[in-house]
N, C-alpha and C positions, 0 to 999 in steps of 0.2 A: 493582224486584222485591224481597219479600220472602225470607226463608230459604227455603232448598229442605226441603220437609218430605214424609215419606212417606207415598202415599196408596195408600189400601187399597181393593180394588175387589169387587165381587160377582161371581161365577162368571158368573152369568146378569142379564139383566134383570131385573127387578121389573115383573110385571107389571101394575101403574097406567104402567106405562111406553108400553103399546101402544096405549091409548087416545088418550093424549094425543098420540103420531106420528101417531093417524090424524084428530085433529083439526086439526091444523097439516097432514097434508099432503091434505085434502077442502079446502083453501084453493087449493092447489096446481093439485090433478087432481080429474079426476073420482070421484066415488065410489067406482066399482067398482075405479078405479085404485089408488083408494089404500090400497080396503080390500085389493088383491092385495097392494101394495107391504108393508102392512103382517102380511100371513099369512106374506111370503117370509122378514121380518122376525126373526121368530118359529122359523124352521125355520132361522136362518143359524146359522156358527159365528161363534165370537169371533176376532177379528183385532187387530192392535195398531199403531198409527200414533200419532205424537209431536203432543202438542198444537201446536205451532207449523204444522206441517202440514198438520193438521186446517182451523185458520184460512186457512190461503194457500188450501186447495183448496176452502175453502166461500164466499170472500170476504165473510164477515161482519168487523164491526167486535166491538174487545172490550169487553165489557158493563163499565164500572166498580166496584171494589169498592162505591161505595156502595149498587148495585142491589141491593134486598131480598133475592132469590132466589140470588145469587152470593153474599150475607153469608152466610145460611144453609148454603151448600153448605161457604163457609170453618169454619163455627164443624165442622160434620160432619165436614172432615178436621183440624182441629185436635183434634177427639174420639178421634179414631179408628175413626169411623164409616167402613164400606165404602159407594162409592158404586155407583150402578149402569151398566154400560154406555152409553154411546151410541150411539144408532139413525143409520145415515147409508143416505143413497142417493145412489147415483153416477149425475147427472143430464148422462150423455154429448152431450146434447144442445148445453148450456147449458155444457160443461165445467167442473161444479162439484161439489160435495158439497154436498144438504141434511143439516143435522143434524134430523132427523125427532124427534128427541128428546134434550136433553142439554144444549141451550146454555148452561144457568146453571153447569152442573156444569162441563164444559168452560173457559167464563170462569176458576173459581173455581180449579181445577186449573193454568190458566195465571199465575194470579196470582203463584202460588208456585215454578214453576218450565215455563219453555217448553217444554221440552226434555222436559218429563214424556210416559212410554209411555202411551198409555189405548187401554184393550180398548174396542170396538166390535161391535156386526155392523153390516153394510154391506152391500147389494145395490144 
């Protein structure tokens, strides 16, 4: 791990953010499912769960820094750019978290620190 560095976050989503959940999760579910999942999405509050967390409960692997989209999100908090939320849904089924939206961010913010808090909505 690199230094622990401070990341800055957006209130809300960005919305280009809502599209792109619902193209990743029309992979998932069916259409109407996941255009609901993504309406509930939209209407959720923000919640806050620690990256390392995040990982355990979605059991993805971590993207490496050399992955284009994680560089970018790095040079963003090196800037001091705010990033936006990530999109999850609690797939009780399956006992996991999809990140419906967020993984490069997420990656990039774990790079720097595990332990780091990240806002969310989540349904």
């Amino acid at each position: 791990m690199t230094k622990i560095v401070n990341v800055k976050w957006l209130k809300e989503s960005e919305e280009q953010d809502y599209p792109a959940a619902l193209s990743y999760l029309s992979l998932i579910f069916n259409n109407q499912t996941a255009i609901d999942y993504v309406e509930k999405l939209k209407n959720s509050v923000i919640a806050e769960f620690e990256s390392k967390d995040i990982f355990r409960a979605s059991g993805l692997s971590l993207l490496g820094v050399s992955n284009f989209h994680v560089k970018q999100d790095q040079k963003k908090i090196q800037s001091g750019i705010k990033l936006s939320p990530l999109l999850l849904i609690r797939d009780s089924v399956n006992g996991k978290v999809l990140i419906a939206d967020g993984y490069h961010r997420l990656c990039a913010v774990y790079s720097y620190n595990e332990d780091a808090v990240i806002p969310c909505k989540v349904v």
